[in-house]
C-alpha positions in Angstrom: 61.2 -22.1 24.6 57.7 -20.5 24.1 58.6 -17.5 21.5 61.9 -18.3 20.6 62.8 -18.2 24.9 61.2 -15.0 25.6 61.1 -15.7 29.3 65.3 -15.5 28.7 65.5 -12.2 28.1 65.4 -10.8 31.8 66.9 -11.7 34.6 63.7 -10.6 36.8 60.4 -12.4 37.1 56.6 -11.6 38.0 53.4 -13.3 39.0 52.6 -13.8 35.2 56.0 -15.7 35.0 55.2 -17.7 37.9 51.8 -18.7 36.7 54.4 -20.5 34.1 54.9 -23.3 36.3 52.8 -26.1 37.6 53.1 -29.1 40.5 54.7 -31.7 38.9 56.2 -35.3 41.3 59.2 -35.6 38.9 61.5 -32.7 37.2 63.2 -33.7 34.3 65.7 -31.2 33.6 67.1 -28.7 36.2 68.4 -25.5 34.1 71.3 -24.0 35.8 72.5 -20.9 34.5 73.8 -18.0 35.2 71.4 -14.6 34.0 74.3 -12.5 33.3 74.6 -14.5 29.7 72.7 -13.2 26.8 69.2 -14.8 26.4 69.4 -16.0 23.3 72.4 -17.8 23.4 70.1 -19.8 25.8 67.7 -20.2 23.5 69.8 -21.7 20.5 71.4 -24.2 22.6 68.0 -25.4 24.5 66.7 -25.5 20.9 69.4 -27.7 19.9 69.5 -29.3 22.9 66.0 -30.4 22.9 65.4 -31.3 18.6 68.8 -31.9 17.2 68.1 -35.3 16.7 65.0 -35.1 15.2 65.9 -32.9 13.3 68.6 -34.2 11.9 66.4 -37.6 11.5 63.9 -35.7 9.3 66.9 -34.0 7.5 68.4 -37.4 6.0 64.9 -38.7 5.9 63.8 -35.5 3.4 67.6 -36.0 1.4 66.4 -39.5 1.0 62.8 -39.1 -0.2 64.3 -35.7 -2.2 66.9 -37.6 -4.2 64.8 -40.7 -4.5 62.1 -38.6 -6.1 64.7 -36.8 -8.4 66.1 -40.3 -9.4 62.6 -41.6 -10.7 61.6 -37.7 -12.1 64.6 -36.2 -13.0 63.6 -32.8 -13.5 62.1 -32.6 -9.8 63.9 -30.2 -7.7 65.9 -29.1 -10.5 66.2 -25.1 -12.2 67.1 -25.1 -15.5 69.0 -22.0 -16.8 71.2 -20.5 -19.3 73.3 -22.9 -21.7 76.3 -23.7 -20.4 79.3 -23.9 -23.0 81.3 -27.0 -22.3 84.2 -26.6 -25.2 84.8 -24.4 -27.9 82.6 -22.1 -29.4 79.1 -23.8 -30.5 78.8 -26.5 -28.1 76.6 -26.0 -25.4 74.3 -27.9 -23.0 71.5 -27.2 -21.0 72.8 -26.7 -17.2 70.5 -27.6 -14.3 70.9 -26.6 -10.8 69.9 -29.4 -7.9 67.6 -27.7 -5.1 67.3 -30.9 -3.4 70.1 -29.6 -0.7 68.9 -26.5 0.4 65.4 -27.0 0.4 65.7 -29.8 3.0 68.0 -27.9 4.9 65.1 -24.9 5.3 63.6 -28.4 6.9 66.2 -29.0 9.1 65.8 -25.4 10.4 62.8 -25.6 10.8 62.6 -28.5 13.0 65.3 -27.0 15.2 63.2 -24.1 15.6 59.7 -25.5 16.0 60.0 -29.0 16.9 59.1 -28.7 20.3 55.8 -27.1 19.3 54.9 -30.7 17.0 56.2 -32.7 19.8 53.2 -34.7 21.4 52.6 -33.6 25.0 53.5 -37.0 26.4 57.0 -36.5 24.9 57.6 -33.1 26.7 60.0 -32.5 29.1 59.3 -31.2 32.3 62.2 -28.3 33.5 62.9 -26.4 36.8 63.8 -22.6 35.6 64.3 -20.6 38.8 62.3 -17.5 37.9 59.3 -19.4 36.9 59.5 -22.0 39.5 60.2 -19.5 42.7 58.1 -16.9 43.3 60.1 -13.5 42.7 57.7 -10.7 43.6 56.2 -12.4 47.1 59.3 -12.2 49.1 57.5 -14.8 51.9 56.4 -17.0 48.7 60.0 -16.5 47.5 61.6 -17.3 50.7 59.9 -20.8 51.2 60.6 -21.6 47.6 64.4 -20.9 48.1 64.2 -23.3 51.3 63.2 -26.0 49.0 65.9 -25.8 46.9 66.9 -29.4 47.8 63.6 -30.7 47.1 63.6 -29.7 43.2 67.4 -30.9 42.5 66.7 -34.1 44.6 63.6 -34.8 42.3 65.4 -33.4 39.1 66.6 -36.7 36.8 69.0 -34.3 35.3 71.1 -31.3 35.7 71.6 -29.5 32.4 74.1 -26.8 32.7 74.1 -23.6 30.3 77.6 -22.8 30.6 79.7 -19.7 29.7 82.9 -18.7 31.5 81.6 -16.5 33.8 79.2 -19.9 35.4 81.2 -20.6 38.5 81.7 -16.7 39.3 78.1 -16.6 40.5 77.6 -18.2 44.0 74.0 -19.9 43.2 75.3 -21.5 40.1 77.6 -23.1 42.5 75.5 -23.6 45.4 73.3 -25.9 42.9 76.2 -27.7 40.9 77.8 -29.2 44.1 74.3 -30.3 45.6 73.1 -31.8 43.3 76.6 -33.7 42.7 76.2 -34.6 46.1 72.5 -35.9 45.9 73.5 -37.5 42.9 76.7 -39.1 43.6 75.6 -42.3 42.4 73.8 -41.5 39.4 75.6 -41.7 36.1 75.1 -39.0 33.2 73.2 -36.8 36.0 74.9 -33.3 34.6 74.8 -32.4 30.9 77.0 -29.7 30.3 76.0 -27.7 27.2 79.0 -24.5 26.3 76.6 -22.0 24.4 78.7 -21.0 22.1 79.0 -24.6 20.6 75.8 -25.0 18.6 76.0 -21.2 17.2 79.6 -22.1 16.1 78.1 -25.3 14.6 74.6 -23.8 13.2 76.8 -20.7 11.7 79.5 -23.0 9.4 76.5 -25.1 8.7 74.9 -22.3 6.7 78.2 -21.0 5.7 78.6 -24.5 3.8 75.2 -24.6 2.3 75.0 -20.8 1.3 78.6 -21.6 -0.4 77.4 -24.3 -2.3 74.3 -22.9 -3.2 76.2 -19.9 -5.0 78.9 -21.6 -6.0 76.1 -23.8 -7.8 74.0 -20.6 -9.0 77.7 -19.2 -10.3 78.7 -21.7 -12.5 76.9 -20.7 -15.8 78.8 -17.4 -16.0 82.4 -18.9 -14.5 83.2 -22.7 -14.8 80.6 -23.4 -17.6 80.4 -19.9 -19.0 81.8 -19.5 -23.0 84.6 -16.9 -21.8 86.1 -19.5 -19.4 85.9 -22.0 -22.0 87.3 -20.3 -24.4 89.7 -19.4 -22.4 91.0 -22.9 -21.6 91.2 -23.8 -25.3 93.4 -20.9 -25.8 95.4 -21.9 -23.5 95.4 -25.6 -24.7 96.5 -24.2 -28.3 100.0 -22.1 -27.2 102.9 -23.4 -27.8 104.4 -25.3 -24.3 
Protein backbone atom coordinates (compact mmCIF):
# COMPACT_ATOMS: atom_id res chain seq x y z
CA UNK A 1 0.00 0.00 0.00
CA UNK A 2 3.31 1.95 -0.11
CA UNK A 3 2.25 5.09 -2.52
CA UNK A 4 -1.17 4.67 -2.61
CA UNK A 5 -0.39 0.66 -4.14
CA UNK A 6 2.06 1.70 -6.68
CA UNK A 7 3.32 -1.83 -7.01
CA UNK A 8 -0.61 -2.40 -8.39
CA UNK A 9 -0.22 -0.80 -11.32
CA UNK A 10 1.55 -3.51 -13.54
CA UNK A 11 1.00 -6.79 -13.95
CA UNK A 12 5.01 -7.44 -14.39
CA UNK A 13 7.65 -7.43 -11.72
CA UNK A 14 11.59 -6.89 -11.46
CA UNK A 15 14.49 -7.50 -9.06
CA UNK A 16 13.65 -4.08 -7.34
CA UNK A 17 10.00 -5.51 -6.70
CA UNK A 18 11.43 -8.63 -5.39
CA UNK A 19 13.82 -6.93 -3.09
CA UNK A 20 10.09 -6.02 -1.60
CA UNK A 21 9.83 -9.11 0.17
CA UNK A 22 11.50 -10.74 3.08
CA UNK A 23 11.67 -14.43 4.98
CA UNK A 24 9.02 -14.39 7.18
CA UNK A 25 7.78 -18.22 9.26
CA UNK A 26 4.15 -17.05 9.14
CA UNK A 27 2.07 -15.16 6.19
CA UNK A 28 -0.76 -13.43 7.33
CA UNK A 29 -2.75 -12.60 4.39
CA UNK A 30 -2.44 -14.39 0.97
CA UNK A 31 -3.65 -11.75 -1.85
CA UNK A 32 -5.29 -13.49 -4.55
CA UNK A 33 -6.08 -11.56 -7.51
CA UNK A 34 -6.34 -11.53 -10.74
CA UNK A 35 -3.94 -8.55 -12.67
CA UNK A 36 -6.34 -7.93 -15.39
CA UNK A 37 -8.32 -5.55 -12.73
CA UNK A 38 -7.45 -2.02 -12.49
CA UNK A 39 -4.83 -1.29 -9.78
CA UNK A 40 -6.41 1.04 -7.97
CA UNK A 41 -9.52 -0.57 -7.37
CA UNK A 42 -7.00 -2.79 -5.45
CA UNK A 43 -5.73 -0.20 -3.61
CA UNK A 44 -9.16 1.36 -2.20
CA UNK A 45 -10.33 -1.84 -1.05
CA UNK A 46 -6.88 -3.08 0.73
CA UNK A 47 -7.04 0.47 2.23
CA UNK A 48 -10.37 -0.12 3.52
CA UNK A 49 -9.73 -3.42 4.15
CA UNK A 50 -6.78 -2.84 6.30
CA UNK A 51 -8.04 0.78 8.50
CA UNK A 52 -11.83 0.87 8.21
CA UNK A 53 -12.16 0.27 11.69
CA UNK A 54 -9.85 2.53 12.96
CA UNK A 55 -10.86 4.78 11.12
CA UNK A 56 -14.13 4.80 11.72
CA UNK A 57 -13.06 4.63 15.65
CA UNK A 58 -11.24 7.95 15.34
CA UNK A 59 -14.15 9.31 13.30
CA UNK A 60 -16.91 9.04 16.24
CA UNK A 61 -14.12 9.62 18.67
CA UNK A 62 -13.30 13.23 16.76
CA UNK A 63 -17.61 13.78 16.48
CA UNK A 64 -17.42 13.26 20.13
CA UNK A 65 -14.60 15.46 21.29
CA UNK A 66 -15.88 18.02 18.22
CA UNK A 67 -19.42 18.38 19.55
CA UNK A 68 -18.31 18.18 23.19
CA UNK A 69 -16.04 21.07 22.55
CA UNK A 70 -18.77 23.03 20.73
CA UNK A 71 -21.28 22.32 23.61
CA UNK A 72 -18.85 23.95 26.33
CA UNK A 73 -17.63 26.89 23.51
CA UNK A 74 -20.28 27.38 21.44
CA UNK A 75 -18.83 29.34 18.79
CA UNK A 76 -16.09 26.54 18.18
CA UNK A 77 -16.34 25.03 14.82
CA UNK A 78 -18.88 27.36 13.88
CA UNK A 79 -18.91 30.30 10.61
CA UNK A 80 -20.95 32.90 11.16
CA UNK A 81 -22.45 34.70 8.06
CA UNK A 82 -25.00 36.78 6.64
CA UNK A 83 -28.32 37.54 8.67
CA UNK A 84 -30.77 35.20 8.06
CA UNK A 85 -34.42 36.62 7.94
CA UNK A 86 -36.69 34.31 9.81
CA UNK A 87 -40.33 36.25 9.28
CA UNK A 88 -41.35 39.27 7.80
CA UNK A 89 -39.47 42.08 6.81
CA UNK A 90 -37.09 43.37 9.81
CA UNK A 91 -36.55 40.31 11.79
CA UNK A 92 -33.42 38.75 11.37
CA UNK A 93 -30.87 36.61 13.19
CA UNK A 94 -27.45 35.82 13.01
CA UNK A 95 -27.07 32.30 11.19
CA UNK A 96 -24.14 30.02 11.99
CA UNK A 97 -22.95 27.16 10.03
CA UNK A 98 -21.64 23.85 12.09
CA UNK A 99 -18.10 22.61 10.64
CA UNK A 100 -17.95 19.97 13.15
CA UNK A 101 -19.13 17.32 10.35
CA UNK A 102 -16.92 17.78 7.65
CA UNK A 103 -13.94 18.58 9.33
CA UNK A 104 -13.89 15.20 11.08
CA UNK A 105 -14.78 13.48 8.11
CA UNK A 106 -11.36 15.05 6.28
CA UNK A 107 -10.20 12.78 9.47
CA UNK A 108 -11.82 9.91 8.61
CA UNK A 109 -10.17 10.09 5.10
CA UNK A 110 -7.35 10.53 6.25
CA UNK A 111 -6.98 7.62 8.33
CA UNK A 112 -8.26 5.41 5.47
CA UNK A 113 -5.62 6.74 3.50
CA UNK A 114 -2.63 6.76 5.85
CA UNK A 115 -3.39 4.65 8.65
CA UNK A 116 -1.22 2.00 7.74
CA UNK A 117 1.75 4.44 7.74
CA UNK A 118 0.87 5.40 11.91
CA UNK A 119 0.31 1.78 12.53
CA UNK A 120 3.15 0.53 14.90
CA UNK A 121 5.30 -2.13 13.16
CA UNK A 122 4.22 -4.87 15.62
CA UNK A 123 0.62 -4.35 14.39
CA UNK A 124 1.51 -4.87 10.64
CA UNK A 125 0.39 -7.43 8.67
CA UNK A 126 2.55 -9.66 6.88
CA UNK A 127 1.02 -10.45 2.92
CA UNK A 128 2.12 -12.91 0.16
CA UNK A 129 1.74 -10.76 -3.30
CA UNK A 130 2.93 -12.99 -6.13
CA UNK A 131 5.05 -10.53 -7.98
CA UNK A 132 6.92 -9.52 -4.99
CA UNK A 133 7.20 -12.75 -3.37
CA UNK A 134 8.33 -14.92 -6.69
CA UNK A 135 11.02 -13.97 -8.49
CA UNK A 136 9.72 -12.73 -12.14
CA UNK A 137 12.84 -11.84 -14.04
CA UNK A 138 15.13 -15.13 -12.97
CA UNK A 139 13.19 -17.72 -14.65
CA UNK A 140 15.27 -20.63 -12.47
CA UNK A 141 14.55 -18.29 -9.22
CA UNK A 142 10.99 -18.07 -10.64
CA UNK A 143 10.51 -21.67 -11.28
CA UNK A 144 11.46 -22.81 -7.68
CA UNK A 145 9.29 -20.16 -6.22
CA UNK A 146 6.28 -21.43 -8.28
CA UNK A 147 7.11 -25.08 -6.83
CA UNK A 148 6.51 -23.72 -3.52
CA UNK A 149 3.35 -22.50 -4.04
CA UNK A 150 1.94 -24.88 -1.39
CA UNK A 151 4.30 -23.87 1.13
CA UNK A 152 3.06 -19.99 1.21
CA UNK A 153 -0.81 -20.87 1.19
CA UNK A 154 -0.16 -23.71 3.83
CA UNK A 155 1.62 -21.01 6.03
CA UNK A 156 -0.89 -18.17 5.00
CA UNK A 157 -3.55 -17.60 8.21
CA UNK A 158 -5.77 -16.13 5.64
CA UNK A 159 -6.80 -15.97 2.09
CA UNK A 160 -8.05 -12.55 1.15
CA UNK A 161 -9.59 -12.50 -2.24
CA UNK A 162 -9.74 -9.18 -4.50
CA UNK A 163 -12.61 -10.22 -6.48
CA UNK A 164 -14.19 -8.87 -9.73
CA UNK A 165 -16.05 -11.02 -12.20
CA UNK A 166 -13.58 -11.91 -14.35
CA UNK A 167 -11.57 -13.88 -10.86
CA UNK A 168 -12.44 -17.43 -11.68
CA UNK A 169 -11.61 -16.87 -15.65
CA UNK A 170 -7.95 -16.88 -14.76
CA UNK A 171 -6.56 -20.46 -14.13
CA UNK A 172 -4.00 -19.35 -11.10
CA UNK A 173 -6.67 -17.52 -9.28
CA UNK A 174 -8.27 -20.92 -9.29
CA UNK A 175 -5.37 -23.08 -8.91
CA UNK A 176 -4.81 -21.06 -5.40
CA UNK A 177 -8.59 -20.76 -4.29
CA UNK A 178 -9.21 -24.56 -4.30
CA UNK A 179 -5.74 -25.33 -2.52
CA UNK A 180 -5.86 -23.45 -0.10
CA UNK A 181 -9.68 -24.62 0.59
CA UNK A 182 -8.21 -27.89 0.66
CA UNK A 183 -5.31 -27.14 3.08
CA UNK A 184 -7.70 -25.34 5.01
CA UNK A 185 -10.65 -27.39 5.25
CA UNK A 186 -10.81 -27.19 8.77
CA UNK A 187 -10.13 -23.71 9.43
CA UNK A 188 -13.11 -21.35 9.86
CA UNK A 189 -13.06 -17.62 8.39
CA UNK A 190 -9.82 -18.76 6.26
CA UNK A 191 -11.12 -16.78 2.88
CA UNK A 192 -12.20 -13.13 3.06
CA UNK A 193 -13.77 -12.26 0.07
CA UNK A 194 -13.58 -8.49 -0.58
CA UNK A 195 -15.88 -7.39 -4.24
CA UNK A 196 -13.83 -4.13 -5.28
CA UNK A 197 -16.34 -2.34 -6.23
CA UNK A 198 -18.07 -2.35 -2.66
CA UNK A 199 -15.98 0.25 -0.75
CA UNK A 200 -15.81 2.77 -3.92
CA UNK A 201 -19.74 2.39 -3.96
CA UNK A 202 -19.58 2.97 -0.24
CA UNK A 203 -16.70 5.79 -0.06
CA UNK A 204 -18.52 7.57 -3.18
CA UNK A 205 -22.34 8.10 -1.40
CA UNK A 206 -20.38 8.77 1.74
CA UNK A 207 -19.02 11.95 0.25
CA UNK A 208 -22.10 12.38 -1.79
CA UNK A 209 -23.93 12.76 1.73
CA UNK A 210 -21.43 15.01 3.35
CA UNK A 211 -20.78 17.32 0.27
CA UNK A 212 -24.79 17.52 0.14
CA UNK A 213 -25.08 18.55 3.55
CA UNK A 214 -22.30 20.82 3.55
CA UNK A 215 -24.02 22.87 0.67
CA UNK A 216 -27.20 22.44 1.54
CA UNK A 217 -25.82 24.03 4.91
CA UNK A 218 -23.68 26.82 3.12
CA UNK A 219 -27.18 27.49 0.90
CA UNK A 220 -29.49 28.19 3.41
CA UNK A 221 -28.88 32.01 3.94
CA UNK A 222 -29.94 32.82 0.40
CA UNK A 223 -32.90 30.07 0.12
CA UNK A 224 -34.62 28.72 3.40
CA UNK A 225 -33.53 31.67 5.57
CA UNK A 226 -33.08 34.23 2.85
CA UNK A 227 -35.67 37.51 3.09
CA UNK A 228 -37.18 36.60 -0.46
CA UNK A 229 -38.20 33.11 0.75
CA UNK A 230 -39.60 34.56 3.66
CA UNK A 231 -41.38 36.98 2.32
CA UNK A 232 -42.55 34.87 0.16
CA UNK A 233 -44.20 32.44 2.75
CA UNK A 234 -45.98 35.44 4.38
CA UNK A 235 -47.47 36.24 1.23
CA UNK A 236 -48.72 33.28 0.81
CA UNK A 237 -49.99 33.07 4.45
CA UNK A 238 -51.99 36.38 3.73
CA UNK A 239 -54.24 35.20 0.36
CA UNK A 240 -57.32 34.51 0.73
CA UNK A 241 -57.86 30.31 1.03
Amino acid sequence: LRRYGVVFRQSFGTAETFELSAPVEHIDWFLSHSWRTAGWLKTVALLSRSNAAAAFAVWVGALAVGYSIMFIFPDTFEWQVVNAYVGGAGESEKLRFDLCAPLTYLVLLGVLAFGQELRPKRLTKTCFLDKCCIHQTDEDKKRKGIEQLGGFLSRSEKMVILWQPEYLTRLWCVYELAAFSFLKLQVPNSIDLIPLKLPVMVLTFLTLHIVASTLSMLLMPITLYSKWFCDFLTEQDALPS
